[in-house]
C-alpha positions as CSV (number, residue, x, y, z in Angstrom):
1,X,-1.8,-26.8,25.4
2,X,-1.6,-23.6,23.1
3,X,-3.7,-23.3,20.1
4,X,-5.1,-20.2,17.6
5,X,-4.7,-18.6,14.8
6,X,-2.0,-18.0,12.8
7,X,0.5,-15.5,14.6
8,X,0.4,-13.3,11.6
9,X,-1.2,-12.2,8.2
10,X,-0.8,-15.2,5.6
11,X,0.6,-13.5,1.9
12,X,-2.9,-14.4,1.3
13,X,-4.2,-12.1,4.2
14,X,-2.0,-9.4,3.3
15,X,-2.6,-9.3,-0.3
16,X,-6.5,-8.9,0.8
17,X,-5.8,-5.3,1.8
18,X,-6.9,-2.6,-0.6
19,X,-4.8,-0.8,-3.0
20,X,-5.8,2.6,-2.7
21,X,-2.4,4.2,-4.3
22,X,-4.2,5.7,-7.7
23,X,-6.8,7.5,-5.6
24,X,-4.1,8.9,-3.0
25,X,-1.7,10.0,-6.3
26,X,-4.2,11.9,-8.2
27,X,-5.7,13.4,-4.8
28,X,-1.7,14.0,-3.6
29,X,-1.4,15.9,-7.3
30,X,-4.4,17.6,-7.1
31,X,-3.9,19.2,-3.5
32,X,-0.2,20.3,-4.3
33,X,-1.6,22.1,-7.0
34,X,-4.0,23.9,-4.6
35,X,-1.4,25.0,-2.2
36,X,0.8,26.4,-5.4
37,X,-2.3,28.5,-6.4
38,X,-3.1,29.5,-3.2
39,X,0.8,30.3,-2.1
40,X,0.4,32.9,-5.0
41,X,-2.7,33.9,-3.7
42,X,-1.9,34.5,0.0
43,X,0.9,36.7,-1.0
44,X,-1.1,38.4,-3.6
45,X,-3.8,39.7,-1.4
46,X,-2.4,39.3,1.9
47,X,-5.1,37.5,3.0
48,X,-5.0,35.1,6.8
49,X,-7.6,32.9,5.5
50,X,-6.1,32.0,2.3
51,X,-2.7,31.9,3.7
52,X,-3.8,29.4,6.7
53,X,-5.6,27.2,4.1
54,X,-2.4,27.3,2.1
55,X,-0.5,26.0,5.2
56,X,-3.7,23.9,5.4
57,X,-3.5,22.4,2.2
58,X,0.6,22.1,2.3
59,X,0.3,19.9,5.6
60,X,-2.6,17.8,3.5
61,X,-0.4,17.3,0.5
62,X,2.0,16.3,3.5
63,X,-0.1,14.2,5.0
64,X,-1.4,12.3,1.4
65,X,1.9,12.0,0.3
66,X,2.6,10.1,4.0
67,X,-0.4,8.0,3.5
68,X,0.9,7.3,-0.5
69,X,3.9,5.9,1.1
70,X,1.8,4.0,3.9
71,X,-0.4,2.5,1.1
72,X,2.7,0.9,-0.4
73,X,4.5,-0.4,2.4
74,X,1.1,-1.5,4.0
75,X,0.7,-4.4,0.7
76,X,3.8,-5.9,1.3
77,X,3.7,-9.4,2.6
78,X,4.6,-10.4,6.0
79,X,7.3,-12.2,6.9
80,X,9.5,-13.9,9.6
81,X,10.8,-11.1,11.1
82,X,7.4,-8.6,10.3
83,X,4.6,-11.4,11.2
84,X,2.0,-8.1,10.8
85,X,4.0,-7.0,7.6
86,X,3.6,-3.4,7.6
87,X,-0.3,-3.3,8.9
88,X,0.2,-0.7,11.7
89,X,1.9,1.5,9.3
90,X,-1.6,3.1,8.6
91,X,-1.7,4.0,12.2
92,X,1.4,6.1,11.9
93,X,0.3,8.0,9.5
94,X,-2.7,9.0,10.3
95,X,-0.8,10.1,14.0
96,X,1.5,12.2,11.7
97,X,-1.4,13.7,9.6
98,X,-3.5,14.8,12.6
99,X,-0.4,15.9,14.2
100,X,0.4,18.1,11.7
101,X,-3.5,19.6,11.5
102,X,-3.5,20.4,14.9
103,X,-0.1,22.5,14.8
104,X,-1.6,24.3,11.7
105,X,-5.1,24.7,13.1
106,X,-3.7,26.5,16.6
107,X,-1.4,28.9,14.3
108,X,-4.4,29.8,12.7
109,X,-6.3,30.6,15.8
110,X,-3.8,32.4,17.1
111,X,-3.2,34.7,14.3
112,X,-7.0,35.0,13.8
113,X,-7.2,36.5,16.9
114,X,-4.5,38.9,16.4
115,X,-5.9,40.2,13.0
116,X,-9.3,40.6,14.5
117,X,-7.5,43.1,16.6
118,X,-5.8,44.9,13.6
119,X,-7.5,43.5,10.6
120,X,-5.0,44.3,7.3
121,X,-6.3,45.9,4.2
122,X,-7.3,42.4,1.7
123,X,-8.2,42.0,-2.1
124,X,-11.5,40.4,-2.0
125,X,-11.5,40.2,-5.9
126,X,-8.4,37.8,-6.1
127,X,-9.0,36.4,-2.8
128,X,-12.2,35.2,-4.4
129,X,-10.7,33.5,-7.6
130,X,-7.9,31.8,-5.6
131,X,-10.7,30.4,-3.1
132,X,-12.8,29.1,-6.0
133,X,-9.4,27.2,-7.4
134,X,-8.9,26.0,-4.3
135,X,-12.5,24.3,-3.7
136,X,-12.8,23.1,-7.2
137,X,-9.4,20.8,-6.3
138,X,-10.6,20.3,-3.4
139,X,-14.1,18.4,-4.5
140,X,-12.3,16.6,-7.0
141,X,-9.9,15.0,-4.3
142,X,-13.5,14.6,-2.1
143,X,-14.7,12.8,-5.2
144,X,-11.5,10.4,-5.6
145,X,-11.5,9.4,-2.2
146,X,-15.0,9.5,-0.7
147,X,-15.7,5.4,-1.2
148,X,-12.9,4.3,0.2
149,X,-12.1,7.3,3.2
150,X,-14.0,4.5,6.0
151,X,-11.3,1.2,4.9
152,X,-8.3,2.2,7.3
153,X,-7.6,4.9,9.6
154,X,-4.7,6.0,6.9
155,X,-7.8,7.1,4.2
156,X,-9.9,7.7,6.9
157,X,-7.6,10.5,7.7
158,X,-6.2,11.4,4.3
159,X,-10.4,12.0,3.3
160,X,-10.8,14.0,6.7
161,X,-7.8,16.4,5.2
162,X,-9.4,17.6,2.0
163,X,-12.6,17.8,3.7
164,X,-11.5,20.0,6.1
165,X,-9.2,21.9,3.2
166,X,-12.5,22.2,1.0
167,X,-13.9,23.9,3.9
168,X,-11.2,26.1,4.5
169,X,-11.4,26.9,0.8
170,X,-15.1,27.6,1.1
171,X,-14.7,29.7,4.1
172,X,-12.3,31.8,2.2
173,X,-14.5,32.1,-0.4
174,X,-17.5,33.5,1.7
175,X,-14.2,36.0,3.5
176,X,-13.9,37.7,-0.5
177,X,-17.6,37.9,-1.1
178,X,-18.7,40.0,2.8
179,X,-15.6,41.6,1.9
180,X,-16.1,43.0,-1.8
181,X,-19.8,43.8,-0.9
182,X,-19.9,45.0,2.8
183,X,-15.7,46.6,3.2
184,X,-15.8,43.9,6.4
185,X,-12.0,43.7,6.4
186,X,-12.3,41.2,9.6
187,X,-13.6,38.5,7.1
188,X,-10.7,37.4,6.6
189,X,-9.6,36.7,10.5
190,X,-12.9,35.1,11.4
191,X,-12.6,33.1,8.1
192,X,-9.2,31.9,9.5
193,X,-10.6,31.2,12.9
194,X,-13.5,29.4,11.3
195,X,-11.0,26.6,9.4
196,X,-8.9,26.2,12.8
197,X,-12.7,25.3,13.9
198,X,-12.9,22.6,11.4
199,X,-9.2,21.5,11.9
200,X,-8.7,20.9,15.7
201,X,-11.1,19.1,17.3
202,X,-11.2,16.2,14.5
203,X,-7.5,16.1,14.5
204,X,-7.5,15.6,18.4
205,X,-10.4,12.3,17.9
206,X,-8.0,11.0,15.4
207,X,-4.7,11.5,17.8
208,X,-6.9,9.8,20.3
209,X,-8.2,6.8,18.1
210,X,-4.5,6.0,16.9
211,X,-2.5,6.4,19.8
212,X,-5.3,4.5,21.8
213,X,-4.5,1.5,19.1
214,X,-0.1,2.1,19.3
215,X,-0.9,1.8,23.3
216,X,-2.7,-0.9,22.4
217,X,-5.7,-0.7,24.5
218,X,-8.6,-2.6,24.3
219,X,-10.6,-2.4,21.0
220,X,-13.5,0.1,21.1
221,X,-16.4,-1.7,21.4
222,X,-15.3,-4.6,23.4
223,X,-15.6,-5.5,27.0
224,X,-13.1,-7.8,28.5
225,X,-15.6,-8.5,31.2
226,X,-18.1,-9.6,28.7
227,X,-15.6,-11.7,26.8
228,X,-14.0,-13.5,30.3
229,X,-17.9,-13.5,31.4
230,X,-18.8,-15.5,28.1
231,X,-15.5,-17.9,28.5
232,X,-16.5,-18.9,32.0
233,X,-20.4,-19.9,31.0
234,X,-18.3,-23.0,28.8
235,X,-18.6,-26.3,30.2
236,X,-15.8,-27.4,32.0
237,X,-13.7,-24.0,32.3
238,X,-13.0,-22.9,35.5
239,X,-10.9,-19.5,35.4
240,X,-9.8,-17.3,32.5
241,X,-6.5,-14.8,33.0
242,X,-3.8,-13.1,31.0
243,X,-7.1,-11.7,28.8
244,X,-5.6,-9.0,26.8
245,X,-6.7,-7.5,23.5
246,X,-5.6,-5.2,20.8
247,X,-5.8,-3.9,17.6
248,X,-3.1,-4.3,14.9
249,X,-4.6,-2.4,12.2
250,X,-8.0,-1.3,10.5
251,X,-10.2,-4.7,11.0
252,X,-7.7,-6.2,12.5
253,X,-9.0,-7.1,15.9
254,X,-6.8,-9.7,18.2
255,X,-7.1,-11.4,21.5
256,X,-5.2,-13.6,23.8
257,X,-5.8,-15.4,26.6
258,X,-4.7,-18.4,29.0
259,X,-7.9,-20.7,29.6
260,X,-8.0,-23.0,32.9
261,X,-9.9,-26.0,32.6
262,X,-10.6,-29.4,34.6
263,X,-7.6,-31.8,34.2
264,X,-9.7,-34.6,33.1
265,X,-10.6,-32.7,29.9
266,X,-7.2,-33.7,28.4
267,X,-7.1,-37.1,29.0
268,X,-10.9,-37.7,28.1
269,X,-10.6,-35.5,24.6
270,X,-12.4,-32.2,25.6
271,X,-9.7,-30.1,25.1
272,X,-9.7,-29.7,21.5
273,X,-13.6,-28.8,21.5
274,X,-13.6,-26.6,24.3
275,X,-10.5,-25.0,22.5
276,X,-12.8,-24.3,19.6
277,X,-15.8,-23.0,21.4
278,X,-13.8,-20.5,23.1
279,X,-12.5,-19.3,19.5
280,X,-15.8,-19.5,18.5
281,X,-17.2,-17.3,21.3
282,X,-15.1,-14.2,20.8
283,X,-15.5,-14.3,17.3
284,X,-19.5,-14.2,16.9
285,X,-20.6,-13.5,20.0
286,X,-19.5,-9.6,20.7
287,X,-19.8,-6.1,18.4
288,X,-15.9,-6.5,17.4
289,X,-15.8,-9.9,15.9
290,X,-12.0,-11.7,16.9
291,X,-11.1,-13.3,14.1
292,X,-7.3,-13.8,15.4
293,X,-7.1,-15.2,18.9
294,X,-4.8,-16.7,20.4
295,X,-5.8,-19.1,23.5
296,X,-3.6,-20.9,25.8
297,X,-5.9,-24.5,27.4
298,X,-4.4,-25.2,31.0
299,X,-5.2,-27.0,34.2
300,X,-5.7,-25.3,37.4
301,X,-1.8,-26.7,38.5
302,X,-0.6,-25.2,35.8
303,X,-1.8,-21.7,36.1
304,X,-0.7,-21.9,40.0
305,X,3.0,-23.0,38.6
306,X,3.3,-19.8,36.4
307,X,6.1,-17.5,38.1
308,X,5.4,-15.4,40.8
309,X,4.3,-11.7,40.7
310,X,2.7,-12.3,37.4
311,X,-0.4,-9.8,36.0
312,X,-3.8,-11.5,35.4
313,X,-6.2,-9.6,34.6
């Protein structure tokens, strides 16, 4: 006997996920227009800090034009062939995004260090306007996206880009102003250092949160040992195997399992019941509430029968 949820997202489900294409398109306009500005900047005064943030905020654009497209494919429906529609889509681009930061953030490092070793004569007065530019964008795009950056890992990401791009922009900023006042030409290079700083190690948590959800791992937050420890207290189930979970997308929790139980239970009627406790117990009893789960009700001859060599974990 196999019983669950619905193997995929009903239209109804699918339309349910947010439309956050407006915020992505004016923060994707706004961000392109900072890395124009500061292209002209960086080549203006020369300056490592202004040029990294305009490689910055060219991989941002980048990475909010990927999450643009991500917003769109992730409303479409599902379907026969896509029973998740496009969910996971939001998952790949956040990969791509943080990807991208971390190949920007160790090319600033790297020539950080090797201007603080021969720091290069910089205009402090122009590096200072094209910094302020550069912020003011930057807080604008904060201020589109900053109530919806926690409803999928694809804004989650797109928010953590022009965060770490206002930084950058205020760290060039702070570069022009020890600069103009104190001659400290190395400004610049520790500026530079200072956004690979910001960029790297948030990148590499997001690298780690997505690829732990394409591997699909369990959910963080969950213990299978809780969950098969939970299963077992029911009345009349004896075993629980082939206990796997994952994550399809943002909030989107799943969990399958085959469920041994005595053979009386389906010629007397429990099956059904015991069937809906078990849904019922992943998906109130645990931090990460199951809301799809799939469960597969079997006697203890049945589970013996399956083919040999077969994981159960």
């Amino acid at each position: 006997m196999g019983a669950g949820h619905n193997h995929g997202p009903s239209p109804q489900q699918a339309g349910q996920v947010p439309d956050m294409r407006k915020k992505l398109m004016i923060a994707f306009a706004l961000t392109f227009g900072v890395v124009i500005a500061q292209a002209i900047g960086s080549w203006v005064t020369g300056s490592l800090a202004l040029l990294t943030d305009t490689a910055h905020a060219l991989t941002d654009s980048t990475g909010l034009l990927v999450a643009l497209i991500a917003a769109t494919l992730m409303l479409k429906p599902a379907s026969a062939k896509r029973t998740w529609g496009f969910r996971r889509i939001e998952v790949l681009a956040a990969l791509a995004q943080a990807t991208l930061l971390i190949v920007v953030g160790t090319y600033a490092a790297i020539e950080g260090v090797r201007r603080l070793l021969d720091p290069p004569e910089v205009a402090s007065n122009e590096l200072l306007i094209f910094g302020i530019i550069g912020l003011a964008a930057n807080i604008a795009g904060l201020a589109i996206l900053s109530s919806s950056r926690g409803a999928n890992f694809n804004m989650r990401a797109a928010f953590l880009e022009v965060a770490n791009d206002a930084l950058g922009s205020l760290g060039v900023i702070i570069a022009a102003i020890v600069i103009s006042t104190t001659g400290f030409q190395r400004a610049d290079a520790i500026a530079g250092l200072f956004i690979a700083l910001l960029i790297v190690p948030r990148a590499i948590k997001i690298v780690r949160e997505t690829t732990a959800v394409l591997m699909e791992f369990t959910p963080q937050g969950l213990s299978l040992d809780e969950v098969r420890t939970h299963i077992l207290a029911l009345e009349h189930v004896r075993d629980v195997h082939d206990l796997h979970a994952s994550t399809v997308g943002t909030g989107l929790p799943t969990l399958t399992a085959h469920v041994v139980v005595d053979a009386e239970c389906f010629t007397d009627g429990h099956a059904p019941s015991i069937l809906q406790d078990v849904r019922e117990c992943v998906a109130h009893h645990f931090p990460v509430s199951i809301q799809h789960s799939t469960f597969q009700v079997e006697t203890d001859g049945a589970h013996h029968d399956e083919p040999a060599g077969a994981v159960h974990p």
